[in-house]
C-alpha positions as CSV (number, residue, x, y, z in Angstrom):
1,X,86.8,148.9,67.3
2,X,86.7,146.9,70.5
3,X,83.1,147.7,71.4
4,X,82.2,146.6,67.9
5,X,84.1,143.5,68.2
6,X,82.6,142.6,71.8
7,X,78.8,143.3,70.5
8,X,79.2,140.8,68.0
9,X,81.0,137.8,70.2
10,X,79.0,135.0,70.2
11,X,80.9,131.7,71.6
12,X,82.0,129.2,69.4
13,X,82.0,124.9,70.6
14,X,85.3,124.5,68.8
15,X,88.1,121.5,69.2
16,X,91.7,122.4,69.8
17,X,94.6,119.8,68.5
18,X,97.9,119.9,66.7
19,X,101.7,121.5,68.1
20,X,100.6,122.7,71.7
21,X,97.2,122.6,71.2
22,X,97.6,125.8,69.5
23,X,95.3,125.1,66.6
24,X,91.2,125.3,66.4
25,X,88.6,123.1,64.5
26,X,84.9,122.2,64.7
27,X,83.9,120.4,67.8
28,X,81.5,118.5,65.4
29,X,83.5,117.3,62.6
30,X,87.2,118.5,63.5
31,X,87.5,120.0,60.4
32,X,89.5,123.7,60.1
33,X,86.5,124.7,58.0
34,X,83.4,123.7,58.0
35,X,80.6,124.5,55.9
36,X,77.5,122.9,57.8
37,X,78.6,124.4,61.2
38,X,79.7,127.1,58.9
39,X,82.3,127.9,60.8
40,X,86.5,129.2,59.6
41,X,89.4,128.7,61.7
42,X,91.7,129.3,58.4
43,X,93.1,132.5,59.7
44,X,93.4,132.0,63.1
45,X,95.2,129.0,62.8
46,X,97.7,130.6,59.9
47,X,98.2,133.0,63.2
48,X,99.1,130.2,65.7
49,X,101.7,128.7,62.9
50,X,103.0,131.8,62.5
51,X,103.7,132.5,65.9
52,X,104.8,128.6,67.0
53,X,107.4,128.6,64.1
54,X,108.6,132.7,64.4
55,X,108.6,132.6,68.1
56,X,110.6,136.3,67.4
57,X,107.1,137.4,65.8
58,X,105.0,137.5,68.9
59,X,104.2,141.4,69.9
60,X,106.3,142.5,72.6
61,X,109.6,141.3,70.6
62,X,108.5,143.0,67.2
63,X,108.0,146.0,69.1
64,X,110.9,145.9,71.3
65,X,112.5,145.5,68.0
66,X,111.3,148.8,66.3
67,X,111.9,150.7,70.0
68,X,115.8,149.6,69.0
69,X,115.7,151.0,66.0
70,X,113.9,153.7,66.7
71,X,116.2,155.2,69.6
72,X,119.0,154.9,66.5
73,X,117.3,156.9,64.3
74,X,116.3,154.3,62.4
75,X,112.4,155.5,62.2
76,X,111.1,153.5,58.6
77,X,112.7,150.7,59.9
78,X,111.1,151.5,63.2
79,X,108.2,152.0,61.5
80,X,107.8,148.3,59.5
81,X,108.1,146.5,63.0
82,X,106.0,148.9,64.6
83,X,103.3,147.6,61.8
84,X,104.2,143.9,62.0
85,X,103.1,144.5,65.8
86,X,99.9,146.4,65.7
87,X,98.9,143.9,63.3
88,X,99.9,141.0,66.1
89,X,97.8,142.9,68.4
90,X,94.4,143.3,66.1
91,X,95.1,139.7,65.3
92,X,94.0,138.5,69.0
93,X,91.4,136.2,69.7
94,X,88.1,138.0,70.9
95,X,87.9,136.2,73.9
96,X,91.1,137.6,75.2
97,X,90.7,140.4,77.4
98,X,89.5,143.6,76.0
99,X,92.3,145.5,78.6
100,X,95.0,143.4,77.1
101,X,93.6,144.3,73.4
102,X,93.9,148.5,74.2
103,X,97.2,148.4,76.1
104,X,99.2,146.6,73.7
105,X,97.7,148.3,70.3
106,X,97.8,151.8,72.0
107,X,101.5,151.5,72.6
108,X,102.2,150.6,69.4
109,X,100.2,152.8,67.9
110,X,101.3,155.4,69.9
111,X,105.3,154.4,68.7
112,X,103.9,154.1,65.3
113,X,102.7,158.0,65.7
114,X,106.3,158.9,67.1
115,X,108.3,157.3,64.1
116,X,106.1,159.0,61.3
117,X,106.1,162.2,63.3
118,X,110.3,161.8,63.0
119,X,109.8,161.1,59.1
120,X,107.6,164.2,58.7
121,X,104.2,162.8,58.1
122,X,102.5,164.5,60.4
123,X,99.1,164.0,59.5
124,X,99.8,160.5,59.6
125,X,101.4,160.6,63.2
126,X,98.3,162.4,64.2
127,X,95.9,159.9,63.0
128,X,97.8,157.5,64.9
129,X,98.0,159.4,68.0
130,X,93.8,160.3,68.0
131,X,93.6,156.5,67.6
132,X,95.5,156.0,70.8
133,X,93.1,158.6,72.6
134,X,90.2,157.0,71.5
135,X,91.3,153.8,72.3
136,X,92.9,154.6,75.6
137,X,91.5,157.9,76.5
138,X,93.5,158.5,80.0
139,X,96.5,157.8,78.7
140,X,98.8,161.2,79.0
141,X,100.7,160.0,76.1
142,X,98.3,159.7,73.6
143,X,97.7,163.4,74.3
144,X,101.2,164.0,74.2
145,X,101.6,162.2,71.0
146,X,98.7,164.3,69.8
147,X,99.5,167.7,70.4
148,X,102.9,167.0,68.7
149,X,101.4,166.0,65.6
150,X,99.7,168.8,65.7
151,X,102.8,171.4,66.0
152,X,104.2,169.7,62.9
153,X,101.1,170.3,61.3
154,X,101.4,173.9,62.8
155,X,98.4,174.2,64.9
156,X,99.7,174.9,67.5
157,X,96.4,176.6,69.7
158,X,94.9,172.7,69.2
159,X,98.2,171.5,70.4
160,X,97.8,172.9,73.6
161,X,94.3,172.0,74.1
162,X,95.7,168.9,73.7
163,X,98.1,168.6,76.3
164,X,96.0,170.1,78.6
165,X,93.2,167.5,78.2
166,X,95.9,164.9,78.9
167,X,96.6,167.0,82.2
168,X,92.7,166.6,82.8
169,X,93.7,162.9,83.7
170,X,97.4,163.0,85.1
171,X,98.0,166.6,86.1
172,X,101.7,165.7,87.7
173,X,102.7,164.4,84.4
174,X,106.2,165.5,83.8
175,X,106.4,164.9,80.3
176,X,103.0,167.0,79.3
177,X,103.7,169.9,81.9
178,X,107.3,170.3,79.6
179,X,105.7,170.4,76.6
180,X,102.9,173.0,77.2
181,X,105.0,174.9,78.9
182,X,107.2,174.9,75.8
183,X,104.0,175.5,73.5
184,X,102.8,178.5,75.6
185,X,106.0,180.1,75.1
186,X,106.2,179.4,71.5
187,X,103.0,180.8,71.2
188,X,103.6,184.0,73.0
189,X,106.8,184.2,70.5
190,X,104.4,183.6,67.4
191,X,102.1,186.0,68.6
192,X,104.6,188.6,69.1
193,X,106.0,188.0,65.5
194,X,103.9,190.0,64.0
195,X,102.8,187.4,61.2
196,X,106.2,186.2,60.6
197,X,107.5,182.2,61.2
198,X,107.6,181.2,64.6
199,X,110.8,179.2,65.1
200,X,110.2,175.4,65.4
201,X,109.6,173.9,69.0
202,X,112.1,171.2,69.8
203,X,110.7,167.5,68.9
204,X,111.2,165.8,72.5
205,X,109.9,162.0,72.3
């Protein structure tokens, strides 16, 4: 998504005016939109209103906000702020930095994973959480998030695989080393059940 955004930049001669200078306009004929320059500042400027009159908007609050209600069990709630927030961070300018742009929407993506994972859509939480790897590949807890989507899911040999390619990056990783160790063992339990139900791995977040 980045990559795609940062092939097709191509700077823009634009005006800035209004509350804090927080709005844009053609540098020609200071107008929001403007057909001859064909040029559209519409949206980006609903953004900058949005954020200068909800202050409580801006990303790190709304996901602070789900975080709250997510440690109280609150995960649907969790989950609405958590998409208020990762649609803050595609929202950014182009010109801000590209690091800024993957840290910010892998975190929230990667909460977003963890509260549909507690609400059992586990396909969902695992198309969140191979977002996060793609976007932020060394990131252990994409990885983690990962190969718990796929337990729910009950695949539990591609779970492991999954943990142990987040290892490949931070091998010391407390949380990953738990959780394969606790998917090997499941595993040997399955495999000794003779085709019956392996019992379910704890959910650790």
């Amino acid at each position: 998504m980045q990559a795609r955004i940062e092939a097709d930049f191509k700077p823009v001669d634009l005006a800035v005016g209004g509350p804090g200078h927080a709005f844009a306009f053609c540098q020609r004929h200071k107008v929001e939109k403007c057909d001859v320059c064909k040029l559209d500042f519409t949206a980006l400027n609903r953004i900058s209103k949005i954020f200068i009159t909800n202050p409580n908007l801006r990303f790190t609050n709304t996901k602070d906000e789900g975080n709250a209600l997510y440690k109280v069990n609150k995960h649907k709630e969790a989950l609405a702020k958590y998409n208020m927030a990762a649609n803050i961070a595609i929202q950014r300018p182009p010109w801000e930095s590209s690091a800024l742009f993957r840290e910010e929407l892998s975190t929230v993506v990667s909460n977003r994973s963890a509260a549909l994972f507690e609400l059992g859509d586990y396909l969902g939480a695992l198309v969140d959480a191979e977002t996060v790897v793609s976007i932020r590949r060394n990131w252990p807890k994409g990885h983690f998030r990962k190969a718990k989507a796929l337990v729910g899911l009950g695949k539990l040999p591609e779970a492991e695989q999954s943990a142990s390619l987040g290892l490949q990056f931070e091998p010391n990783n407390t949380e990953l080393n738990s959780y394969k160790e606790e998917l090997q063992k499941l595993m040997q339990v399955q495999n000794g059940n003779d085709g019956h139900p392996a019992p379910a791995i704890s959910a650790a977040t």
